[in-house]
BAZA-217884 format. One record per residue (C-alpha): residue in three letters; x, z, y. Coordinates in steps of 0.25 Angstrom, whole numbers, plus 5000, padded with zeros to 4 digits. Each point is the difference from the previous one (the first is absolute). Layout:
<atoms>
<'ALA', <X, Z, Y>> ...
</atoms>
This chain:
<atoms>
<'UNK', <5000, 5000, 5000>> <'UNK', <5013, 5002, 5009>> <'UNK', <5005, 4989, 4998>> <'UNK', <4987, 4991, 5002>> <'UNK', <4997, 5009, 5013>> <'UNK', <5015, 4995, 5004>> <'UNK', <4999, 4985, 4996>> <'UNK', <4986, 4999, 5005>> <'UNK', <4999, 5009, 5014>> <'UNK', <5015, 5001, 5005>> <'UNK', <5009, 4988, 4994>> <'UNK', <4991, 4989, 5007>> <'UNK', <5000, 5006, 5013>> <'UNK', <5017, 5002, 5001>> <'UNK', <5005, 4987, 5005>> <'UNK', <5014, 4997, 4996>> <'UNK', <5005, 4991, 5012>> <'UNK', <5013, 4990, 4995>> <'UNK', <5012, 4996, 5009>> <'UNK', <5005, 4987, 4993>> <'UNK', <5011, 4991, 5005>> <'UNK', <5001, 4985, 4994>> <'UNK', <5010, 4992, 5003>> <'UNK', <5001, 4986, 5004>> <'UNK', <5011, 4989, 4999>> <'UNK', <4991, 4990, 5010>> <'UNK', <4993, 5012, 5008>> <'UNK', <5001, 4994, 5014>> <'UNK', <5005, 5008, 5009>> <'UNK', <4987, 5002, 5010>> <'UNK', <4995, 5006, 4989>> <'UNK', <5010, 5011, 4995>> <'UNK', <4994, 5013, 5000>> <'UNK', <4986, 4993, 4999>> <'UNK', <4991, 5010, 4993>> <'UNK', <4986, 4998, 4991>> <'UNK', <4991, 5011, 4995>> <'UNK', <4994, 4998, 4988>> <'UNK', <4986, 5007, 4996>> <'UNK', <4994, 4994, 4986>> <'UNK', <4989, 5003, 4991>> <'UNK', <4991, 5010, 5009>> <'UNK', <4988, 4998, 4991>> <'UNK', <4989, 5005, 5011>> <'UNK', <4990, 5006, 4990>> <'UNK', <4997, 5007, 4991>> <'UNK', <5012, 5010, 5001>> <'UNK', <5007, 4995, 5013>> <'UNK', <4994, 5002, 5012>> <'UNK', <5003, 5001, 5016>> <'UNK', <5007, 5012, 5000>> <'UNK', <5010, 4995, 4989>> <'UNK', <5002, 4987, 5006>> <'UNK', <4999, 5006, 5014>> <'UNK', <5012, 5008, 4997>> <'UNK', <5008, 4988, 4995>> <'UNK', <4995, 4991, 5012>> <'UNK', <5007, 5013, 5008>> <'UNK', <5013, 5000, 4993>> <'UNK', <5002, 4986, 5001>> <'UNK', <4999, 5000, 5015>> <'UNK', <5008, 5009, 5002>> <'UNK', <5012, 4991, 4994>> <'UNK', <4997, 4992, 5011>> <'UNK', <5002, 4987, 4992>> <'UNK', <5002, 4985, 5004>> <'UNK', <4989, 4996, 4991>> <'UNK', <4989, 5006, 4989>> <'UNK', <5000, 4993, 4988>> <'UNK', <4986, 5005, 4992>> <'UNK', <5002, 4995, 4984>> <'UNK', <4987, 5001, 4994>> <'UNK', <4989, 5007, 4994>> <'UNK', <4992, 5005, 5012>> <'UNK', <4988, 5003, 4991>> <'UNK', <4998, 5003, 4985>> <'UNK', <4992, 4993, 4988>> <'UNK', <4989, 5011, 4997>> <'UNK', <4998, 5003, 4986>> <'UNK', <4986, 5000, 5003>> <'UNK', <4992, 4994, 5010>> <'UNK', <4999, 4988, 5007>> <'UNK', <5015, 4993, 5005>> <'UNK', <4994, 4995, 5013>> <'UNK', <4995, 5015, 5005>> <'UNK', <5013, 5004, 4996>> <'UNK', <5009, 4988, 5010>> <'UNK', <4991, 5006, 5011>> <'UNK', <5011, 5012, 4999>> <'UNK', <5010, 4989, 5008>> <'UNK', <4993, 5002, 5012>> <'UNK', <5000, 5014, 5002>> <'UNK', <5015, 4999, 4995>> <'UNK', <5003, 4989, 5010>> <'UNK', <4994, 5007, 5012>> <'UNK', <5012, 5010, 4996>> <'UNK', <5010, 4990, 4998>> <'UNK', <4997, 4995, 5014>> <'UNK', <5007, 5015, 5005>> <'UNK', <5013, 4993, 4994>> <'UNK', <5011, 4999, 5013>> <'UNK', <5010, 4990, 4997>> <'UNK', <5008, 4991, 5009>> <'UNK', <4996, 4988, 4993>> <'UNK', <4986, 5007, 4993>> <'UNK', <4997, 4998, 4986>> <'UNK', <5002, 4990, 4990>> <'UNK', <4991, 5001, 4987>> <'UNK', <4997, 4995, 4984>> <'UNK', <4991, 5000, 4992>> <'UNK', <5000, 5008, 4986>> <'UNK', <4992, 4999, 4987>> <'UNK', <4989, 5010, 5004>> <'UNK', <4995, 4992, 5013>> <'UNK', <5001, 4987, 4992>> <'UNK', <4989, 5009, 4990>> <'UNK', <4992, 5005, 5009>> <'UNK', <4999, 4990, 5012>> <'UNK', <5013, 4992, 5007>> <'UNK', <4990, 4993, 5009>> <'UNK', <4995, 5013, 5005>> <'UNK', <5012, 5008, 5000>> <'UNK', <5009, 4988, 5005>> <'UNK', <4989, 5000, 5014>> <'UNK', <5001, 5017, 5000>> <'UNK', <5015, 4999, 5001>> <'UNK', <5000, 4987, 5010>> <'UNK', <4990, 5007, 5010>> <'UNK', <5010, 5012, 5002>> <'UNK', <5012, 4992, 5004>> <'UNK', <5006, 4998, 4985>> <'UNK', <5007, 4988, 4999>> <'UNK', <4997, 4995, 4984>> <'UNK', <5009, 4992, 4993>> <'UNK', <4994, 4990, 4987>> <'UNK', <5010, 4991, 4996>> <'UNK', <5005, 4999, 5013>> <'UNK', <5012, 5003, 5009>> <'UNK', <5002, 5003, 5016>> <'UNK', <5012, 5000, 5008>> <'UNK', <5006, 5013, 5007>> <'UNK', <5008, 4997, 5014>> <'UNK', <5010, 5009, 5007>> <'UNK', <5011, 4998, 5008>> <'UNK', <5000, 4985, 4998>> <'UNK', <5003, 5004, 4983>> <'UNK', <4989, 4997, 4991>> <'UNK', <4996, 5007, 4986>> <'UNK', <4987, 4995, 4991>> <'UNK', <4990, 5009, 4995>> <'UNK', <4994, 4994, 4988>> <'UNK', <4987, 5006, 4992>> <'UNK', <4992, 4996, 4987>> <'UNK', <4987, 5001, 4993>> <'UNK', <4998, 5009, 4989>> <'UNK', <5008, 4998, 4989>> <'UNK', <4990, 5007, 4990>> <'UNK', <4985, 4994, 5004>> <'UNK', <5003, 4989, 5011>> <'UNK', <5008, 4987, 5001>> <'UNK', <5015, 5006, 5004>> <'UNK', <5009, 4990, 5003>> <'UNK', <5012, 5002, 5005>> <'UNK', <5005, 4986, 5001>> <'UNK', <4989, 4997, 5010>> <'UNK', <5003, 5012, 5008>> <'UNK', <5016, 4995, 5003>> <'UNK', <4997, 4986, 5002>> <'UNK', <5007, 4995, 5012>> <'UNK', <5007, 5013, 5001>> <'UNK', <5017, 4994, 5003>> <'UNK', <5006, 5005, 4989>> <'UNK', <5012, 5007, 5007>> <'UNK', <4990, 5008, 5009>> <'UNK', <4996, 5016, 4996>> <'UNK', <4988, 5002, 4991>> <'UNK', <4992, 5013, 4999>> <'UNK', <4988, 4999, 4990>> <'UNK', <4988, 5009, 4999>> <'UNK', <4996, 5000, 4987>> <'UNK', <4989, 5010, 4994>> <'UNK', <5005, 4999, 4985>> <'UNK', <5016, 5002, 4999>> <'UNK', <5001, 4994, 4988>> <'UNK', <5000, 4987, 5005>> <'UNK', <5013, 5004, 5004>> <'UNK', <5008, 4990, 4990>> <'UNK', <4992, 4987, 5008>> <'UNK', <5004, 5006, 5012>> <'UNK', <5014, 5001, 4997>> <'UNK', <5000, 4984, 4996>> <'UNK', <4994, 4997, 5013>> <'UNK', <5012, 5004, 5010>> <'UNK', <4992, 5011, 5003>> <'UNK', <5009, 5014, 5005>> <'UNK', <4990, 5011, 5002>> <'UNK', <4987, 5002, 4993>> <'UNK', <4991, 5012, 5003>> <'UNK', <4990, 5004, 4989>> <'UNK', <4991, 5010, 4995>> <'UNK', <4988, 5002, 4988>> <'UNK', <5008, 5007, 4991>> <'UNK', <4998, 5014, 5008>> <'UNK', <5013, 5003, 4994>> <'UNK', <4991, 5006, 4987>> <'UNK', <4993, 5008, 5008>> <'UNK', <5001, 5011, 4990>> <'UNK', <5013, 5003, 4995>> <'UNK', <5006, 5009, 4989>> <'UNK', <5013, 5008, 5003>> <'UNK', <5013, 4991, 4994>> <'UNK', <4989, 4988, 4994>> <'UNK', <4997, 4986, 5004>> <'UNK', <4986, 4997, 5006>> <'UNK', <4989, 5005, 4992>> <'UNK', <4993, 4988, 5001>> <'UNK', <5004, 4986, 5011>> <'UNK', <4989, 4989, 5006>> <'UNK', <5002, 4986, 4994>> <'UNK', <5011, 4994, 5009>> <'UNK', <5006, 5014, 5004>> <'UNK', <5006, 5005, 4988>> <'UNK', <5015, 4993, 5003>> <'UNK', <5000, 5003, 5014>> <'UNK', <4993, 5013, 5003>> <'UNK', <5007, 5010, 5010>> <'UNK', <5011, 4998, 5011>> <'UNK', <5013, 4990, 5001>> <'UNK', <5003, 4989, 4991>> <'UNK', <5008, 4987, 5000>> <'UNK', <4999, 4989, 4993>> <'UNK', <5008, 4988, 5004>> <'UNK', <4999, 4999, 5013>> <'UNK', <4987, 5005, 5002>> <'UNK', <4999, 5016, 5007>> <'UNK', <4988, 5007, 4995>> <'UNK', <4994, 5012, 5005>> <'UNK', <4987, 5005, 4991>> <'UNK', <4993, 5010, 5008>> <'UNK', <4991, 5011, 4993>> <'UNK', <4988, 4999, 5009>> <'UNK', <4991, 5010, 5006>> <'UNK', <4988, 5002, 4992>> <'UNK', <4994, 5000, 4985>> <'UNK', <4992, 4993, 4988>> <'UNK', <4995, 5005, 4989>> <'UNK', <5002, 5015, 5003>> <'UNK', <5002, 5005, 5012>> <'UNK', <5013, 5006, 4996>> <'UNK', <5015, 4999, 5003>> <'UNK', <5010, 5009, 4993>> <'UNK', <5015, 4996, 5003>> <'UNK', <4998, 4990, 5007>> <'UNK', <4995, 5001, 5015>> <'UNK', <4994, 4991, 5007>> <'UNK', <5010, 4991, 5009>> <'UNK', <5003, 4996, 5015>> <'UNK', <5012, 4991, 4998>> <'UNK', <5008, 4995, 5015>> <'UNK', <5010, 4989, 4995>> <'UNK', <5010, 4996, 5010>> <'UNK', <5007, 4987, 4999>> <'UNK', <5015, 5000, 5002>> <'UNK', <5010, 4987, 5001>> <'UNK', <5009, 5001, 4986>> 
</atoms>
């Protein structure tokens, strides 16, 4: 009974904040120093509500990041009940990320629970409060006369990710961040010229037992499920995410504001 009273009531609400550094051969030098907060997997509902994401929204600005990149999961599939009641949860869950304070603002995927319940609806939620979304798509950041490219897909799980549509046109000797709900595409990533990919889902297991793997991974973030990894030349950072699925517990393993900030190699 401790132990659930822990995992249920006191874990979920200690947010572990990260301080990551990555490194860059081709970083260019207007953006040294650049730094992106990352939030994942808030899961508005049933579990995960405004004062949870509330206090991760508050942590995140006072990082003071460049930019907010937001990876996915806004909402949860219900194990019962109808999925387009539950989508509606984006828009409370939108009107909070609107308190977000970032130079640039915040930049947004879609995860396998939206694509569930209801993109449409979750995608217009997250547009009407200044979230820039991201399908299969990729936008140009500017500063001091330097440029980087922020590239975001679909859903790898439920929606039509495709990360070859997302780089078109990009020059291939110019910096690349992805946003990319599932980490596990990581392998294509790294094929693609790809340096940083920033990812969530996995919720990092959520529930952890001392000295043991994950008791149990989502499809597509069971290779790459918490923290640093490389692979070739890809850089990716898998964050933990915020709220819960299936039980609204988290033992071991908090929930996660990461700030990464880009360094020139």
């Amino acid at each position: 009974m401790g132990l659930a009273g822990y995992s249920s009531f006191i874990e979920p609400n200690e947010i572990d904040l990260r301080h990551v550094e990555i490194k860059i051969e081709r970083l260019p030098p207007a953006f040294e120093g650049f730094k992106i907060a990352i939030l994942s997997d808030l899961h508005f509902g049933p579990y995960t509500g405004e004062r949870e994401i509330g206090a991760a929204i508050e942590a995140t600005n006072q990082l003071r990041p460049d930019m907010v990149a937001l990876l996915g999961d806004f909402v949860s599939e219900p194990l019962v009940g109808d999925k387009k009641t539950a989508a509606r949860k984006a828009e409370p869950c939108a009107q909070l990320l609107a308190r977000l304070r970032s130079r640039l603002g915040s930049f947004a995927v879609l995860g396998n629970h939206d694509v569930f319940t209801d993109p449409d609806f979750v995608s217009g939620a997250l547009k009407a409060h200044g979230v820039s979304l991201l399908q299969n798509s990729h936008q140009a950041i500017e500063q001091g006369g330097d440029r980087l490219w922020l590239l975001g897909t679909n859903d790898a799980l439920l929606s039509n990710c495709d990360l070859d549509a997302a780089a078109a046109g990009i020059p291939s000797q110019e910096t690349k961040i992805l946003l990319a709900h599932e980490p596990d595409i990581a392998d294509h990533s790294a094929k693609l010229g790809i340096d940083v990919q920033l990812s969530g889902h996995s919720h990092g297991g959520q529930v952890r037992a001392p000295g043991l793997p994950p008791l149990y991974l989502p499809p597509l973030g069971s290779r790459y499920y918490e923290g640093y990894y490389r692979i070739g030349g890809l850089q990716l950072y898998t964050n933990r995410g915020i709220g819960t699925v299936g039980l609204p517990f988290r033992f071991l393993c908090p929930p996660e504001v990461t700030l990464v900030t880009l360094r020139a190699a």
